[in-house]
N, C-alpha and C positions, 0 to 999 in steps of 0.2 A: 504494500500500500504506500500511496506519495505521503511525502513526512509534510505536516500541515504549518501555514505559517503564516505569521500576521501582519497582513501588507501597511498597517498604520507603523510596524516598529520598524519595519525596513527600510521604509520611505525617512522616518527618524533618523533612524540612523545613516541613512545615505545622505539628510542633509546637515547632520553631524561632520561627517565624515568631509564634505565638500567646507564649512565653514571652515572647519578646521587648516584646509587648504589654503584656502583666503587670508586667513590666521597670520600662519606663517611666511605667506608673500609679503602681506604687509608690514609684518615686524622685520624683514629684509629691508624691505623698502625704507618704509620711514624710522625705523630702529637706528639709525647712526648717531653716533655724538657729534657733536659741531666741529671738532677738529678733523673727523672723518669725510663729513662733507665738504669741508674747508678742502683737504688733499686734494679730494676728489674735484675740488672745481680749478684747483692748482695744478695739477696734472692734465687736465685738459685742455687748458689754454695753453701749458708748457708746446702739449703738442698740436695743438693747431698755431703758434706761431713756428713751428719747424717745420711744418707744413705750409704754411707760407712762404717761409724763408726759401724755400726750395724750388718754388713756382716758377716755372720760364715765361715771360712776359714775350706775345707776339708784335 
């Protein structure tokens, strides 16, 4: 016989399961401390001016 089961707890838990996803994206995301964003906007200028610096002018 099929094992019986209850489509309210599934659906729970599946959207458990998805927050939880979401969760952890965004403590990624916006989780940094201000020195880390700092680098991170430091290092990206670093390299877009060496990426300019390199540009052949027609």
């Amino acid at each position: 016989m099929a094992e019986l089961i209850n489509l309210r707890q599934r659906r729970k838990a599946k959207m458990r399961a998805e927050a939880e996803v979401k969760a952890t994206q965004n403590r990624h995301l916006h989780g940094r401390t201000l020195a880390e964003k700092r680098a991170a906007k430091d290092e990206t200028a670093r390299l877009e001016k060496h990426v300019e610096a390199h540009k052949r002018e027609e």
